[in-house]
C-alpha beads as a LAMMPS data file, in Angstrom:
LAMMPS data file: protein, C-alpha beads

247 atoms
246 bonds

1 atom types
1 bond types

-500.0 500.0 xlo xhi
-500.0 500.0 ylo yhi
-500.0 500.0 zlo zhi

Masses

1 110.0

Atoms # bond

1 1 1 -387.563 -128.139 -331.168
2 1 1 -391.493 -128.665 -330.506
3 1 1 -393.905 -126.055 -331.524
4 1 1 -397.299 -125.036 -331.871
5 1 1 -398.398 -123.567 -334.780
6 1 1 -401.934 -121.354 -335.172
7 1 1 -402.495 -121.354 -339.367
8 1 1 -405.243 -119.519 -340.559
9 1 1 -407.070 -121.936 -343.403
10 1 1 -409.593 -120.719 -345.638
11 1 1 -410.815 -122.489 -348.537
12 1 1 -411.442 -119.393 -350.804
13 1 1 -412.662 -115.944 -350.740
14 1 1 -416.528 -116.875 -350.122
15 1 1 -415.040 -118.775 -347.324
16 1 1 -414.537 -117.067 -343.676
17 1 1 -411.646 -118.935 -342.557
18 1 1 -410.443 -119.647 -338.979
19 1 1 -407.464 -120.546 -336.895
20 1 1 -406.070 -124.412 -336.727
21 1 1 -403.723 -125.796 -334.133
22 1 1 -400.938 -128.136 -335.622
23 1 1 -398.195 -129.992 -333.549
24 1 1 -394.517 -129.829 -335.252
25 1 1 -391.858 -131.866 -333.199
26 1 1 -388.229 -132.398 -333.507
27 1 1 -387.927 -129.302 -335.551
28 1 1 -384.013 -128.228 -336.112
29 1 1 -382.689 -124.511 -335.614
30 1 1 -381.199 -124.606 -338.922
31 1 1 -384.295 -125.069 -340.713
32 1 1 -385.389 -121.889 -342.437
33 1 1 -389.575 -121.325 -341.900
34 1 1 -390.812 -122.466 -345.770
35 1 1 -388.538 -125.953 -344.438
36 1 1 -390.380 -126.238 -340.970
37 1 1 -393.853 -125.460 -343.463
38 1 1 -392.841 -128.584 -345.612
39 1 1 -392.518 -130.824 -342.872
40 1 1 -395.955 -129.861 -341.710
41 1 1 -397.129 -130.391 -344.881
42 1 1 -395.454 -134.106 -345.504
43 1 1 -397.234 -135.014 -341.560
44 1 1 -400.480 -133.881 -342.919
45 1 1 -400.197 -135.667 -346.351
46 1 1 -399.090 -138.823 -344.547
47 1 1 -402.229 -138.592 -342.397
48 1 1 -404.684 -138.294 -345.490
49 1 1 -405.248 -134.581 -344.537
50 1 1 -405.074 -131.529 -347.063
51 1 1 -401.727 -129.931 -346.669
52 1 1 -401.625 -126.002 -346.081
53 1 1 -401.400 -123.845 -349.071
54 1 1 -398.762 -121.312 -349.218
55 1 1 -396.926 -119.153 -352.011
56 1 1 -393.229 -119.792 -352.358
57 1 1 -390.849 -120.026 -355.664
58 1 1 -386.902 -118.909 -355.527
59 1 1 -386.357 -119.261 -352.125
60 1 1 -383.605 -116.702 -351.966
61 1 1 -385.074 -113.718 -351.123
62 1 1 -385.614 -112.401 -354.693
63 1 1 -388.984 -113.272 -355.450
64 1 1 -391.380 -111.792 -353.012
65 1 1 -393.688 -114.828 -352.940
66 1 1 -393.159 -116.189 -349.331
67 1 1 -395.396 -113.634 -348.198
68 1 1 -396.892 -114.612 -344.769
69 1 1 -397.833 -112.802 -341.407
70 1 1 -395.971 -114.523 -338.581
71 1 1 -396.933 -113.779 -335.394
72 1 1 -398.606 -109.835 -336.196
73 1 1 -395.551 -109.030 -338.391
74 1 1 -395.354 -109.591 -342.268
75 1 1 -392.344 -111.562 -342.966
76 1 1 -392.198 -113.020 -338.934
77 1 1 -389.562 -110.911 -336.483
78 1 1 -386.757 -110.563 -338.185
79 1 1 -385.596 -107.637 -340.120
80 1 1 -384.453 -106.917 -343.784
81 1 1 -385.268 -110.515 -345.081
82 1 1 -388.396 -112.164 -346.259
83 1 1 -390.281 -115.053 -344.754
84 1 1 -387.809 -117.726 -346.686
85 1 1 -384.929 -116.550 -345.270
86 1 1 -386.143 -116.589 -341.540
87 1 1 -384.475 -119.480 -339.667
88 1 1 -386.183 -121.420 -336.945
89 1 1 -383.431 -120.078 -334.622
90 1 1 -385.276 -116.918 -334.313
91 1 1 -387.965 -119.135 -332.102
92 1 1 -387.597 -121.045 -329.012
93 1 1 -388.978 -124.622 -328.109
94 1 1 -391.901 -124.736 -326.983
95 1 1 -392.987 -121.448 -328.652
96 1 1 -396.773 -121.092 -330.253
97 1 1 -396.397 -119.352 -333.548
98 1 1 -399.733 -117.457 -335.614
99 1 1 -398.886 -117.915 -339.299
100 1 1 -401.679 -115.677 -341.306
101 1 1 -402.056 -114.293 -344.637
102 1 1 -401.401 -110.913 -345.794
103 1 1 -404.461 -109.023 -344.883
104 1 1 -405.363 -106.176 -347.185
105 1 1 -408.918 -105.363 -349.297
106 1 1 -406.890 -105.357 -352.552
107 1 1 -405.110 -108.991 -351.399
108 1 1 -408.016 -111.238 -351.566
109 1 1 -407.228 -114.929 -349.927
110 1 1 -407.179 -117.619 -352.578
111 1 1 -406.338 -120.442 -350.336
112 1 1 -405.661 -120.542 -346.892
113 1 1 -401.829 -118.422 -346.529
114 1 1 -402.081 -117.542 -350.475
115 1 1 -403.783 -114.343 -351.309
116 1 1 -404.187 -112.667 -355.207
117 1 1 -401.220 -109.974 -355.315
118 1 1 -401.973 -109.192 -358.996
119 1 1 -403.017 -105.756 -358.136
120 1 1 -399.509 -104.772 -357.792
121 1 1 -398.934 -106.394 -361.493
122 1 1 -401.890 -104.247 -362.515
123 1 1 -400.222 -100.484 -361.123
124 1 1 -396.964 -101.730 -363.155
125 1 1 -398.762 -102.230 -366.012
126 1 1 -400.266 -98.909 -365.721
127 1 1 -397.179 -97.038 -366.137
128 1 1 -394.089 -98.858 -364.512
129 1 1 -391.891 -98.997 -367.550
130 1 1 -390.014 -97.074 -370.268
131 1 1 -391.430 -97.320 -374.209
132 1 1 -387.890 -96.668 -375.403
133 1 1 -387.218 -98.808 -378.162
134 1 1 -383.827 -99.954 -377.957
135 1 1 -384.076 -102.816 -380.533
136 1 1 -381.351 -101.855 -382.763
137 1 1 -380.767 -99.201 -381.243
138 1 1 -379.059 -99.171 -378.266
139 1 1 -377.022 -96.520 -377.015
140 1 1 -373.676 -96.408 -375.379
141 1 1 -373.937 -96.477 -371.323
142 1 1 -371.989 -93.873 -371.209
143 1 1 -373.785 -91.285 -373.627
144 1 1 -375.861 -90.185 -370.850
145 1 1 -373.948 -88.627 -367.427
146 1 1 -375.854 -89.819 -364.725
147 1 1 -374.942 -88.851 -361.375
148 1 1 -373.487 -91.546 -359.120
149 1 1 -376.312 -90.256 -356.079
150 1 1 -378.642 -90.573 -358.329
151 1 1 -377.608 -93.836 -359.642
152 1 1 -377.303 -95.327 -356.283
153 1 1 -381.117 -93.735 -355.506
154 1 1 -382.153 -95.623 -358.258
155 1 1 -380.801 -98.877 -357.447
156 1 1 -382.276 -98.255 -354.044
157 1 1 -385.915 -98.061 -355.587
158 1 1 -385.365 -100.632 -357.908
159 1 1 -384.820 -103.021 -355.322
160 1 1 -388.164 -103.449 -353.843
161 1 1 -389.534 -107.350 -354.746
162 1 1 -393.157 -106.158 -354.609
163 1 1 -393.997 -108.471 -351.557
164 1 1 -396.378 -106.461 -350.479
165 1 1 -395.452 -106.357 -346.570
166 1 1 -395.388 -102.660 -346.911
167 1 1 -399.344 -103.089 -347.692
168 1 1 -399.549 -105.303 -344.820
169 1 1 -398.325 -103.928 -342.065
170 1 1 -399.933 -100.673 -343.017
171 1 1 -403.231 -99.867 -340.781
172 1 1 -404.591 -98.626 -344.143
173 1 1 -403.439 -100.775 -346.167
174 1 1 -401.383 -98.458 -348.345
175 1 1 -399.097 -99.563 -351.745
176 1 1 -397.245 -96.249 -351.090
177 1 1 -394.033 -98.083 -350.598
178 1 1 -394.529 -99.826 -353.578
179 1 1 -396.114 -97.598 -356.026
180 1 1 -393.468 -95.121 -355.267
181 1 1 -390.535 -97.340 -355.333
182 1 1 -391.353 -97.922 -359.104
183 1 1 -392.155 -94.642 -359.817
184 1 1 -388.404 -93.454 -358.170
185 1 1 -386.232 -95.594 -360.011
186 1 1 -387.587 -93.972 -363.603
187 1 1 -387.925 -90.563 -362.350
188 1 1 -384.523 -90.515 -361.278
189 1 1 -383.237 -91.540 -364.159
190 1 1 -383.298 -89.689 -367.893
191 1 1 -384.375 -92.857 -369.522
192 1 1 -387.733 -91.763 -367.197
193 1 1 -388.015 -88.116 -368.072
194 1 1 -390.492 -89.463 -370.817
195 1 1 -393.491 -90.606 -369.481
196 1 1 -392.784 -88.936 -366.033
197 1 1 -396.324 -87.179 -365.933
198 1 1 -398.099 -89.982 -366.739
199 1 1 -396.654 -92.766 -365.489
200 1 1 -397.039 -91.123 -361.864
201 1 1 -400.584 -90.196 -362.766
202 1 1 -401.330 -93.270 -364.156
203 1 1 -400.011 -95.195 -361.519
204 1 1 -401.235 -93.407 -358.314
205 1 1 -404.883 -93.510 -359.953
206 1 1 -405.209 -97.760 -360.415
207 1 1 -403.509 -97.540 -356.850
208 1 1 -406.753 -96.136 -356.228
209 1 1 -408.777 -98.036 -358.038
210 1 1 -407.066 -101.352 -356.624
211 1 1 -408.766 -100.074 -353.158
212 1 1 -405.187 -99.311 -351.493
213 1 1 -405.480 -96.883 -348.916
214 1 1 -403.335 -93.629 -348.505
215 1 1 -399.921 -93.198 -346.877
216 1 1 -400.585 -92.849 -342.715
217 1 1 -397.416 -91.482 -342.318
218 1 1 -396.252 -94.127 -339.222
219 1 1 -393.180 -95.531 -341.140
220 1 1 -394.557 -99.341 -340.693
221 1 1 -393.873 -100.372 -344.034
222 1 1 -390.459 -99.062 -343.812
223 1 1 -389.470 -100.930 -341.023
224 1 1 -390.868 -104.082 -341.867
225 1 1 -390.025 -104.126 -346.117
226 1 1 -387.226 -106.708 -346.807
227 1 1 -385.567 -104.698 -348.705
228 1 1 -385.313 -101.566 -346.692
229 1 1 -387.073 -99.280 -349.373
230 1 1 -387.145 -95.811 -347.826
231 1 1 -389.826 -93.431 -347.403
232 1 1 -388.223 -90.906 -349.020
233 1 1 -389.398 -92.761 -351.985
234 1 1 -393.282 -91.444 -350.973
235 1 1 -391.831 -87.849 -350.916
236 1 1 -390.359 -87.946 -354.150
237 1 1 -393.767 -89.768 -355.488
238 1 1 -395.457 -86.869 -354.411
239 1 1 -393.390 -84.098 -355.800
240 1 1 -393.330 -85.895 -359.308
241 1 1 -397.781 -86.096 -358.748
242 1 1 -397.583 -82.330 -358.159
243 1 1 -395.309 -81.731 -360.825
244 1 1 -397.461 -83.879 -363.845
245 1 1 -400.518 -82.129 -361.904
246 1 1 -399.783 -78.367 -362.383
247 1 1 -397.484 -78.818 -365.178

Bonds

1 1 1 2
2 1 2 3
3 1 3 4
4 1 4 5
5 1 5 6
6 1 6 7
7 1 7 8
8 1 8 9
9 1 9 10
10 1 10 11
11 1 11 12
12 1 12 13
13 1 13 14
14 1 14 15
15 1 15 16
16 1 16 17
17 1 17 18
18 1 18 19
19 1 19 20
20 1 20 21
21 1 21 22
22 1 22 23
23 1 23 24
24 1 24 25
25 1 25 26
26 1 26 27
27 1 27 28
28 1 28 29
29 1 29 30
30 1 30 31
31 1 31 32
32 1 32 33
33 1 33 34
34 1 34 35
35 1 35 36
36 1 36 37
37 1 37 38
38 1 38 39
39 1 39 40
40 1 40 41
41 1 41 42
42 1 42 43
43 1 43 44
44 1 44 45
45 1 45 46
46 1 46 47
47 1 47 48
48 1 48 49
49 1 49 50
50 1 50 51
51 1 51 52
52 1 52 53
53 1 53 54
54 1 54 55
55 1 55 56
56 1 56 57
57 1 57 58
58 1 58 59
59 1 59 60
60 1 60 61
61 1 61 62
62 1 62 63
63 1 63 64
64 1 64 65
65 1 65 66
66 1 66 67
67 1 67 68
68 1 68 69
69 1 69 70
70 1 70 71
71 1 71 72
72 1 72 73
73 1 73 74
74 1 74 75
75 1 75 76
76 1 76 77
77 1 77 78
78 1 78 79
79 1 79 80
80 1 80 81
81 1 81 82
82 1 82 83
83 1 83 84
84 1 84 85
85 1 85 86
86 1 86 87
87 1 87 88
88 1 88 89
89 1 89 90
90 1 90 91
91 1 91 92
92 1 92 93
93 1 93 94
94 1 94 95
95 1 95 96
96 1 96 97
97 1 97 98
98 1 98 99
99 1 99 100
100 1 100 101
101 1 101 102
102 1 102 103
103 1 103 104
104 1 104 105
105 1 105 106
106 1 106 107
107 1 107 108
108 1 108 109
109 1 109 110
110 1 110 111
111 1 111 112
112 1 112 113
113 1 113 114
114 1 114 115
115 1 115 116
116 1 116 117
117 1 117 118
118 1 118 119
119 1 119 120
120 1 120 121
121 1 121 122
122 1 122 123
123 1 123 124
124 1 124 125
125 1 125 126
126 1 126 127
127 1 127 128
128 1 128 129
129 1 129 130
130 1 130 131
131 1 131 132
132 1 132 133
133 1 133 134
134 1 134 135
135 1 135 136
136 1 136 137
137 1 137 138
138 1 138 139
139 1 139 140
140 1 140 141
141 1 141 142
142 1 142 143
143 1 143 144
144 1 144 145
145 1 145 146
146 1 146 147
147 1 147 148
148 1 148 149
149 1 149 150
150 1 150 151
151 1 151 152
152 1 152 153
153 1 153 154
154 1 154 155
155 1 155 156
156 1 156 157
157 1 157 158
158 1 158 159
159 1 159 160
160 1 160 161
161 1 161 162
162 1 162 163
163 1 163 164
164 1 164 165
165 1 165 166
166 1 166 167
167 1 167 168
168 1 168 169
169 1 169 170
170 1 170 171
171 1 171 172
172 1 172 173
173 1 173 174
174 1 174 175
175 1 175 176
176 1 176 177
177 1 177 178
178 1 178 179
179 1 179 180
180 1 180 181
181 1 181 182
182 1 182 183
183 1 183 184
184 1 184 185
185 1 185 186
186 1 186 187
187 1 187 188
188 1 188 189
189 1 189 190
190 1 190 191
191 1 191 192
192 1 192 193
193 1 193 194
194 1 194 195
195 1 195 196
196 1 196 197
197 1 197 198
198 1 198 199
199 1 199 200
200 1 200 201
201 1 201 202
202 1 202 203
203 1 203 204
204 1 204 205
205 1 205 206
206 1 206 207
207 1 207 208
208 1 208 209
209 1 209 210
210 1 210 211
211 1 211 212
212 1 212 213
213 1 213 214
214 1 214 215
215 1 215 216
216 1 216 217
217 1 217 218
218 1 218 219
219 1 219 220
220 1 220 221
221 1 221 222
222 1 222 223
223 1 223 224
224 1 224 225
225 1 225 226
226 1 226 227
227 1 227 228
228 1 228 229
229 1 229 230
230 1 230 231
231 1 231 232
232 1 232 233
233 1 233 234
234 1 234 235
235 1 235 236
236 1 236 237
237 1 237 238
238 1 238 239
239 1 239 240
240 1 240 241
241 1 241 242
242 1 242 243
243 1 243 244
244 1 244 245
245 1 245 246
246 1 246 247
């Protein structure tokens, strides 16, 4: 398989980037996309050239690191996987692919396909955990019914990778997705009961402060998250803000 790939490269933020046209050739099906990226990269080092810069660790689909916008869609055109797990299959030969970061004001590029996700580590920090102490203390798993529907909810949330292709395929740029999917699994859960008012409080407002931009209510981030995170999570988000609001 030959291919033509468009990469956006950027040298840092002060930079203003642009498009550059790379050759791949005899490119196999059964590569997955990070694989076709290291070939690139091992042509480019051989010819003295800087290789591309891209974020990548486990590989699995766990992480959330192998963020990248392939051809207008975060995570390339498959569905319920991240960019690691996309195979070259999906593409034909001959095809010209656009690789480009995640674009977002609160994603800042760092290097060419790399932006600066901490943002999202900064809203967790805000209120995306329980203060329980549980050192020593640790209670039976069963000394606290919990609903199997809930349960399963919870799971649901908890499942999100914070990748942040909800962010980018949102026309705002909205962490809605996100921000709610770690506010869900806690306030479904009585270990979350807590700090419900202001972890959703205190959450919602760095959201803000990160410059995310509100919820535009097209279902985007939906479709394309990896891990399927539903927007019923942004309902419930809201409900618990209205609740630690009047309450």
């Amino acid at each position: 398989m030959n291919l033509t790939l468009k990469i956006w490269r950027q040298k840092g933020p002060q930079d203003k980037g642009q498009m550059v046209e790379y050759k791949v050739t005899d490119i196999s099906e059964h590569m997955s996309f990070l694989e076709m990226m290291d070939v690139l990269n091992e042509d480019l080092v051989a010819k003295n050239e800087v290789p591309i810069a891209f974020d990548h660790d486990c590989r699995e689909g766990i992480c959330g690191m192998c963020s990248l916008h392939i051809n207008g869609e975060p995570h390339g055109p498959d569905r319920g996987i991240t960019t690691c797990q996309l195979h070259m299959r999906t593409f034909k030969d001959g095809d010209t692919i656009y690789i480009e970061p995640f674009r977002a004001k609160a994603f800042p590029v760092i290097k060419d396909l790399i932006v600066d996700r901490m943002a999202f580590e900064r809203i967790q920090q805000a209120g995306g955990y329980i203060s329980v102490n549980t050192s020593g203390n640790t209670q039976d798993a069963n000394a606290i019914p919990i609903s199997k529907h809930n349960a399963d909810l919870s799971m649901d949330a908890a499942a999100c990778i914070g990748c942040g292709a909800c962010v980018a395929s949102c026309k705002n740029s909205s962490a809605m997705l996100f921000v709610s999917a770690k506010v869900s699994q806690f306030a479904l859960l009585p270990q979350g009961k807590v700090e419900a008012k202001d972890r959703v409080k205190n959450m919602v407002a760095q959201m803000d402060l990160e410059g995310f931009g509100n919820c535009t209510n097209t279902g985007a981030c939906e479709v394309e998250c990896p891990k399927g995170i539903s927007l019923e999570n942004i309902a419930r988000m809201n409900r618990e803000y209205l609740k630690a609001s009047i309450i």
